[in-house]
N, C-alpha and C positions, 0 to 999 in steps of 0.2 A: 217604758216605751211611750212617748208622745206622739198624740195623732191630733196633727194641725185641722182646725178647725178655719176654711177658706172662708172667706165675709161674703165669697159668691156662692157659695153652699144652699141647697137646699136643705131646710131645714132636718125635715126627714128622708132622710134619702131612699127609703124603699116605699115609705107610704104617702108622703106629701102630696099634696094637690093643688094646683094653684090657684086664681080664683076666679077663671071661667068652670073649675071643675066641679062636679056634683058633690052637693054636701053630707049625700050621703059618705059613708067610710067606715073601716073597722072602728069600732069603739074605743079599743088598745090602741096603743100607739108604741112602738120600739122607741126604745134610744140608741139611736142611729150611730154605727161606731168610732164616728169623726168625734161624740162625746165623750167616748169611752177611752180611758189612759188604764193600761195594760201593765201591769211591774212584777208579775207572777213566773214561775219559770219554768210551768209545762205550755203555755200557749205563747208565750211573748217568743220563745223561742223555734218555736214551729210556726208563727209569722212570718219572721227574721229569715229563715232559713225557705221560706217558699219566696220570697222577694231575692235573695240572694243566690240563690238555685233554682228553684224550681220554675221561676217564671223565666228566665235566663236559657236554660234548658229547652223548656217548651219553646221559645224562638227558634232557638236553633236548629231542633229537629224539624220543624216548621218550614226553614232556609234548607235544609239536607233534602226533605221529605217533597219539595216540591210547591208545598201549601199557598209561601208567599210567592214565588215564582206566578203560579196561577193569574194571582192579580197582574202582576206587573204586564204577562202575557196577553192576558185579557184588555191590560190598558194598551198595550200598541205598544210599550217601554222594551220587550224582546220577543222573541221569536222561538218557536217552539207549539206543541200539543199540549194539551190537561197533564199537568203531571204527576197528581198524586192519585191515590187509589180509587177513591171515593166520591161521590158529587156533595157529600154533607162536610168535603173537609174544611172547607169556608169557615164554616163556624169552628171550628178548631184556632182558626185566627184572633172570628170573632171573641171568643170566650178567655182568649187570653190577653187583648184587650184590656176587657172587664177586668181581670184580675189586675194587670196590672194599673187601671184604675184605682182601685180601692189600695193598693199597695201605696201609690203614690201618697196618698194621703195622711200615711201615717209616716213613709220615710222617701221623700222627699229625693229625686234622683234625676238630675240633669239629661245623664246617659239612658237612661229608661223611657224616660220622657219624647226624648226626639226618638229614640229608637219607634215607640208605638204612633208617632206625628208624619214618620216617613212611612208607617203602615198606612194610615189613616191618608196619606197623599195616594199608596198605590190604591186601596179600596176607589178613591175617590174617580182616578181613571178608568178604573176596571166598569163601574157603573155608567149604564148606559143613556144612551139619549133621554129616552124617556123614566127612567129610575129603574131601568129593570137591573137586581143585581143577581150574578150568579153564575161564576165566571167556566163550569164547565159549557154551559152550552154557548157563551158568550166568545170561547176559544173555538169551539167543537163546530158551533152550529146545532142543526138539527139533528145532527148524527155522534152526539156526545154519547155519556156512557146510558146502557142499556134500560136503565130505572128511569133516565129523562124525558122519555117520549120524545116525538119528533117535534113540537111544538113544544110553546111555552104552555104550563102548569096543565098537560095532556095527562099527567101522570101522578098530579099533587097528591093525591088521594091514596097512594100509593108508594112508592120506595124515592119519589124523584127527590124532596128535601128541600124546592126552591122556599117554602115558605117559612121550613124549621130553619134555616139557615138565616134566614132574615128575622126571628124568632129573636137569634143569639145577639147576632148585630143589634136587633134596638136596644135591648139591653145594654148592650158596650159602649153604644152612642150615649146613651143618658148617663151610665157612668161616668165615663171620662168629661164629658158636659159638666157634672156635675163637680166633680176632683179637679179640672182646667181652667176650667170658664170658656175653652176653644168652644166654635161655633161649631167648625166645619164638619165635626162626623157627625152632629145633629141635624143639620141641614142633608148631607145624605141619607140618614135615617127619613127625613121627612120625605125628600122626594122618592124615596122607596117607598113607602107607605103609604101615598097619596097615590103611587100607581096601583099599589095592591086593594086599596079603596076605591080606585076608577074599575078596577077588574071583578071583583068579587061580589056578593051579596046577593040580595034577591031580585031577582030580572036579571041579573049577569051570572056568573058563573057559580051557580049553586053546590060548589063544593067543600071540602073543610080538606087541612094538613094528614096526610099520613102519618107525618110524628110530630106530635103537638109539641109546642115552644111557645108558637107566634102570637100565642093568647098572653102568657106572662110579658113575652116583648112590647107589644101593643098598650095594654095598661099601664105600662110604664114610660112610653112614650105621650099616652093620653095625660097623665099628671104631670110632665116637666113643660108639655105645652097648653094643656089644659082642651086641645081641640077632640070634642066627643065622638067626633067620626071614627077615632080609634078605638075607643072603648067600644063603640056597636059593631067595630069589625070585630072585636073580638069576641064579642058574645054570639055576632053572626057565627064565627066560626065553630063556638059551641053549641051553638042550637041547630046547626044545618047537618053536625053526624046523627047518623041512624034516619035521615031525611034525605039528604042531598041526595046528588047526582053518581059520586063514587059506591064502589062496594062495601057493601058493609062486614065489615070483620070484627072478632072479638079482640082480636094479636093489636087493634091498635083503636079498639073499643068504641068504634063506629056502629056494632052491631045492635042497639036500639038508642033513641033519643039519651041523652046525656044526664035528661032528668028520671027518668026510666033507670038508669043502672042501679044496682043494688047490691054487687057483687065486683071487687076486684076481682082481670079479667085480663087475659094478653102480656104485652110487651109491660115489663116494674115502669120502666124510663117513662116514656109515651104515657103511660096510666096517671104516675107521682106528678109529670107535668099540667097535666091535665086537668087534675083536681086542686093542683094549686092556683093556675087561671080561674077554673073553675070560682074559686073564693075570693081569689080575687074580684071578679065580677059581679058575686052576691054582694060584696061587701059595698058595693060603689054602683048596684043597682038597689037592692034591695031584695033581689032576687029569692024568694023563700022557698024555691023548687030546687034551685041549687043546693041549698043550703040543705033539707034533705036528704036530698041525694049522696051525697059527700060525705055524711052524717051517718047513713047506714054502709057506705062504704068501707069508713071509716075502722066501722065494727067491725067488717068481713075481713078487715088487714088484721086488727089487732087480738081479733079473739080466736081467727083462724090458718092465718097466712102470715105470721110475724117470725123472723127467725128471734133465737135470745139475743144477739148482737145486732138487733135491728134493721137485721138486709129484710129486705124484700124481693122475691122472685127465684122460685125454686128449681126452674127450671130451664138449662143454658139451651136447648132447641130455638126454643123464642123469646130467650133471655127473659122471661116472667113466671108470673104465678101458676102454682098448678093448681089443685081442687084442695079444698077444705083437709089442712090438718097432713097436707103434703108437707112434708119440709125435711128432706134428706140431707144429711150430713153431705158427706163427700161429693154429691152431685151439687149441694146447694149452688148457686147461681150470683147472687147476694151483688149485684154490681155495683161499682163505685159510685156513678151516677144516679144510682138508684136509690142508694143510700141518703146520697144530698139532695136527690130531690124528695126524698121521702122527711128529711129537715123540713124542707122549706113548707112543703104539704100542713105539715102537722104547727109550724108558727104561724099560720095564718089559723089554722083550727083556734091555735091559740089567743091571738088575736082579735077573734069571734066570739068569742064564747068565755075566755078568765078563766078557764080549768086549768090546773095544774095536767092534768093525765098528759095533756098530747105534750109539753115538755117534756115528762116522762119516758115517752117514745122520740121524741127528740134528742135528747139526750142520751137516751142508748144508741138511736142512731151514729150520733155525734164520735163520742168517744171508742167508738166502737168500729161500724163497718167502715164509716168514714176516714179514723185514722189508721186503718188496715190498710188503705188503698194507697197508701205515699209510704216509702219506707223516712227511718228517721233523718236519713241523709238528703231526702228532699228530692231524690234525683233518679228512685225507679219506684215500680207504682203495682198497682195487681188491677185487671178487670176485673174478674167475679173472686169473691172471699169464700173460700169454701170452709166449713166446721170440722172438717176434718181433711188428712192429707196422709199419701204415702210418700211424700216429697216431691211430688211433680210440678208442685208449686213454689216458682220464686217468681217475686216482681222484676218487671221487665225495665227497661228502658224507653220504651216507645211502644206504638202500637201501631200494625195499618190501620187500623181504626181508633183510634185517640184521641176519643170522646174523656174518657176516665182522666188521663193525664190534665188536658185542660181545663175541666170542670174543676178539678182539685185548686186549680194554681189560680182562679177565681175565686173559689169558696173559703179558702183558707184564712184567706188578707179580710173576708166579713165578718167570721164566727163573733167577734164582740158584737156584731149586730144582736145576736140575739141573748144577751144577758141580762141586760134589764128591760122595762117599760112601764108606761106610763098609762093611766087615765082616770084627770083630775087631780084632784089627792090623793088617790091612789097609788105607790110609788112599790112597782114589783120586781122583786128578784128572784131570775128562772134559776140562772148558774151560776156557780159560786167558785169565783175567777180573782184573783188576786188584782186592785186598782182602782179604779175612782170612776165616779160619774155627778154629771149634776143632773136635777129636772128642774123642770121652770114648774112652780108653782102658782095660784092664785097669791100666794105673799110673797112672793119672791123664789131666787132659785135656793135649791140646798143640796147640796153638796152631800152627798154620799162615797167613802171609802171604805172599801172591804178588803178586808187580811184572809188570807185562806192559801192551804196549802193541799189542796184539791188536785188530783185526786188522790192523795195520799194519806188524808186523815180527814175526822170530818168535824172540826172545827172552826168556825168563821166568827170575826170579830168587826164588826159594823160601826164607822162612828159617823153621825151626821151635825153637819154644819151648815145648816141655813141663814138665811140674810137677815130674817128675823124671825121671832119665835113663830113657829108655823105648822099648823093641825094637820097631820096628815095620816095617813096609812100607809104601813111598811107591810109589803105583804110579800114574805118568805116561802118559799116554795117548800113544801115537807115533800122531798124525792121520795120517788117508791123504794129505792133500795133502803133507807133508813123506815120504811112502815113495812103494812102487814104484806102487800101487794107488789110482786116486781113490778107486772106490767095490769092495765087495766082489763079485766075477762078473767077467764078461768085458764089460759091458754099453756101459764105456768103459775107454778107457787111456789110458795118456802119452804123445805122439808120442816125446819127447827120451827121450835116454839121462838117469839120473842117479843117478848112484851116491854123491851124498854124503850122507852119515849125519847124525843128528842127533848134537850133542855133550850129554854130559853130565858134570858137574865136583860135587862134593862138597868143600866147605871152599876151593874151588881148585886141588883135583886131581882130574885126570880119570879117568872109571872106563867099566866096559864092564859094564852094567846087563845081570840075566839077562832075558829077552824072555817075556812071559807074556799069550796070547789080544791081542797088538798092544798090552803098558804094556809100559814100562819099569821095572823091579824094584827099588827102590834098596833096597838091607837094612841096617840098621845100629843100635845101640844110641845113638836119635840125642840128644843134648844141648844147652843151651840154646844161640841164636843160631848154631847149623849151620845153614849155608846149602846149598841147590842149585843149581846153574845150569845152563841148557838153551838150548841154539842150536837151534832144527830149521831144515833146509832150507828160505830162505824164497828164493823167484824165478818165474816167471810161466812156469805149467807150460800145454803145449799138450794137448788134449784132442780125442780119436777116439773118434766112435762105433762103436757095432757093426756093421761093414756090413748088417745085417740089419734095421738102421733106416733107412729108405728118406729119409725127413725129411731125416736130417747126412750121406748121403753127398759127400765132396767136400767137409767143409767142418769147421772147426776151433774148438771153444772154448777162450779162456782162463779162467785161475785163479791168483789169487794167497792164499796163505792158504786162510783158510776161503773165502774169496769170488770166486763165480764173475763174472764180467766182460762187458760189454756195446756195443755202439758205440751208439753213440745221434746223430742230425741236427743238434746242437746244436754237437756239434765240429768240425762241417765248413763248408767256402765251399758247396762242392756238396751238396743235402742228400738225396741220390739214393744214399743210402750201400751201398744196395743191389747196387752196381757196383761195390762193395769187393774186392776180391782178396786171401788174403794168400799170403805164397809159405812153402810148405810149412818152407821154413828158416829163418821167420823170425827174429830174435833181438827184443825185447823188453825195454824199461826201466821202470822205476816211479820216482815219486815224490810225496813227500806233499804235495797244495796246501790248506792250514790252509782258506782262501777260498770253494773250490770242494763245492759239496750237501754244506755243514755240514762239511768235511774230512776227505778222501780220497787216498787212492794211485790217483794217475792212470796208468796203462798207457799207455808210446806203442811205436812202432816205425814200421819202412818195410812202404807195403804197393803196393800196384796200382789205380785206376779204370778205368774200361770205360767210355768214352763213346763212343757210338753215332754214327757218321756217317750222314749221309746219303746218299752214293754207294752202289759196290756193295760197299764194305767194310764189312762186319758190324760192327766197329769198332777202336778202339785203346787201347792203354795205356795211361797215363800215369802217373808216382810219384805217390803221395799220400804223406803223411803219416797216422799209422796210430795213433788214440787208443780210451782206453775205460776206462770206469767200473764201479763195481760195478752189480750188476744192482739191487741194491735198491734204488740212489736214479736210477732211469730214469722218465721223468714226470715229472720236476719243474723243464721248463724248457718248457714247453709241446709242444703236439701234434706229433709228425714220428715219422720213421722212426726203428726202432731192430731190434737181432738180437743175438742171443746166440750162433751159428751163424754161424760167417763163412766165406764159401766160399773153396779152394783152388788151385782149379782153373776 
């Protein structure tokens, strides 16, 4: 797969700055995925198929649901009331946009093109004189739906959405800016923002978002024009919770200064956004209070509040976290959005900082909650991922609230964003994705391509070809699934012993790479067609929770690779699988069935059933046979049981 690289491109497209803009910045730098050429066959085709479907799709129900109506209503183009559910449906527009932004860029489509060009004309009516955009109260009035207050931003602080809404839109403004070269949705973004800049701040309206976005939007609008008034709206906006004017709650973590938090807290969605503007804004202030903050937050997700498949937020009430070491199966929560923004959270950590860990958690997120939330087909989706299931669970096709679907059909068409990066000589790889990249170096650029047949095995074969011989550092990511640690804390571990190493070979001789924040170091003055090669530890590692999590006492997940593993009713005679056992020693095989939910590494082993007698014997044993899937293609054989959690005992 080829992703066109436009000569009007911003260089980096998530982090670039231009050069009115501050020199501070993350240290990292991604390689932005207009670099990145894709030829691998679990992500190239789940690209493919979100540009094909999936963003197609979200239009349409978009057109059914009312969403784009809204605009056209609001511009004076027809007639009618608000007609979708929600005043936050705006950004359902907005965010598919974006995606189809990034999509364009690697496949190129006429019909998609003018399709989001005639969006981008209704947006542009639908805004009002003075840039106010937001098209229920715009159709409505003052007497729109009930979250709106009667006035403009009377309610921002609270359920109305006018600011998260505009949040989504800058973002899709600089995207498509960026992938076009059009002016015109950046020029609305502008004069939205110059009005939300005339309105807000200190002597005006000292308030902040009820659900944070508008902080990510903003800094991203600050870097394509470089004008800094955005950047301090957005910092205003993080520094005025737990200050300002609205109520303070923990549901959307207003409840004390931002620098004061220490504790994930409220709504997953609102929290993950939040600490990723959050770093965003350390990174481009210099902010060291931030940077704390986030820091030990960070800890409270990962050592106490981390599901194994990387959801975040345990509890569907307020769609987030509950208290330390909460994290129930079947109720889990785990939302789609929550998931990707819990990505995005942790590569900027990364970013910051050149550890390996927060990939770690990135990458479970990734492969996991994330590709839970879209089935294979592209075309029905889940809000919350739960760990376990009596079959009440199948993805939908839509949602009245259809945040999840959107976000998907945006983040999909990025994921290469985050596989390599850069700083200096330094040249790092997070994910190991089958296809090529280059960096620009102090000597020139070089060319890097990687072979990998991930997630399926875990060997990668690296050759680099630079412009001329050129001293750098390749620095490999040693994932936790192949070392001693899934995830970073005590929160889980590996039942088995296993002490073998990843290999690494250079031209075909092996070397013992220096160890740096969990890479692998490789230093050398490398020249054309040197290769690397890397075996890591691939085999079907067993997984203990904390005893402190009352949920997995007694009871064992697998993982092979990045991917955690699932039983599911569909591989059984008995479909009660619930009455599984497995015994704590099990041993464990894989193989790959090309046939089976698009092709997979099927897990089997021996394990135990529990069927229940009728006398006065509680009941009896029996062998089963002992199978399992990844978690993210569960649901897609119809309704039954399934667990991610399989008990021991």
């Amino acid at each position: 797969m080829r992703q066109t690289i436009l000569s009007f491109a911003i260089v980096l497209m998530l982090f670039s700055c231009s050069e009115k803009s501050s020199t501070n910045d993350y240290p990292i730098s991604p390689v932005p995925f207009t670099r990145v050429e894709l030829d691998d066959d679990f992500w190239t085709k789940r690209i493919k198929t979100n540009h094909d479907v999936t963003i197609p799709i979200a239009i349409q129900k978009s057109e059914q649901t009312g969403r784009i109506d809204n605009f056209a209503i609001a511009g004076g183009l027809k007639e009618g009331t608000f007609c979708s559910p929600f005043p936050f449906d705006d950004s359902d527009v907005f965010k598919i946009i974006e995606g189809a932004a990034y999509s364009l860029q690697m496949f190129p489509d006429t019909e998609m093109e003018s399709t989001v060009d005639s969006l981008i004309n209704l947006i542009g009516k639908a805004q009002e004189e003075d840039g106010y955009l937001f098209t229920n109260r715009t159709i409505m009035g003052d007497s729109g739906h009930a979250w709106i207050g009667t006035k403009r931003w009377e309610k921002v602080d609270d359920l109305s959405h006018e600011l998260y809404n505009l949040g989504h839109f800058y973002e899709a403004a600089v995207a498509y800016f960026q992938a076009t070269g059009k002016q015109k949705i950046l020029d609305i973004a502008v004069k939205s923002a110059n009005l939300v800049d005339r309105e807000f701040g200190y002597g005006k309206i000292e308030n902040y978002p009820g659900h944070q976005e508008i902080e990510i939007g903003l800094v991203k609008l600050y870097r394509i024009t470089g004008d800094k008034k955005y950047l301090d709206l957005a910092k205003f906006f993080l520094d005025i919770r737990g200050r300002g004017i609205g109520e303070k709650k923990s549901y959307n973590q207003s409840h004390v200064p931002v620098v004061d938090q220490t504790e994930a807290v409220g709504h997953s969605v609102r929290a993950a956004y939040m600490w990723t503007g959050m770093a965003d804004v350390a990174a481009l202030t210099g902010d060291q209070s931030y940077i704390n903050a986030i820091t030990k937050i960070w800890e409270d997700v990962v050592c106490r509040k981390l599901y194994i498949t990387g959801g975040i937020g345990a509890q569907g009430g307020h769609e987030g976290f509950g208290s330390p070491y909460e994290l129930p199966n079947k109720k889990a929560y785990c939302e789609t959005c929550a998931a990707i923004a819990n990505v995005f959270w942790n590569h900027r950590m990364f970013l910051m900082t050149g550890d390996a860990k927060y990939i770690d958690v990135l990458e479970r997120s990734l492969y996991n909650n994330v590709l839970s939330g879209v089935s294979l087909s592209g075309d029905h989706f889940f809000y919350p991922n739960p760990l376990r299931s009596d079959g009440e669970h199948q993805r939908s096709e839509w949602f009245g609230c259809a945040c999840c679907p959107s976000n998907i059909s945006r983040f999909i068409p990025s994921m290469p964003n985050y596989i390599y990066a850069q700083k200096g000589n330094d040249l790092y790889v997070n994910l190991f994705v089958s296809g090529s990249t280059a960096f620009e170096t102090s000597r020139g650029s070089v060319t890097l391509t990687q072979e990998s047949n991930m997630p399926w095995n875990g060997h990668i074969l690296f050759t680099l070809n630079p412009e001329k011989r050129t001293k750098a550092n390749l620095l490999i990511r040693i994932p936790g699934w192949a070392s001693e640690h899934p995830v970073p804390g005590d929160l889980y571990e590996y039942s088995d012993n296993y002490s073998i190493s990843p290999v690494f070979k250079i031209n075909g001789k092996e070397v013992s790479p220096e160890k740096r924040s969990g890479y692998a170091v490789l230093s050398k003055k490398w020249g054309p067609g040197d290769k690397v090669d890397v075996t890591f530890p691939f085999k079907v590692r067993k997984i203990l929770a904390n005893e402190k999590v009352e949920a997995d006492r007694g009871k064992m997940a697998l993982q092979l690779g990045p991917l955690v593993y699932c039983t599911e009713w569909a591989d059984y005679q008995d479909a009660n699988i619930f009455n599984l056992i497995l015994p704590e020693n099990a041993e464990f095989s894989y193989g790959f069935q090309p046939g089976k939910l698009g092709g997979i590494n099927v897990v089997s082993g021996d394990a135990s059933i529990l069927k229940i007698g009728e006398g006065p014997d509680k009941g009896e044993l029996f062998p089963q046979q002992f199978t399992a899937i990844p978690y993210y293609a569960w649901a897609h054989r119809g309704p039954g049981k399934m667990m991610v959690w399989i008990p021991v005992r």
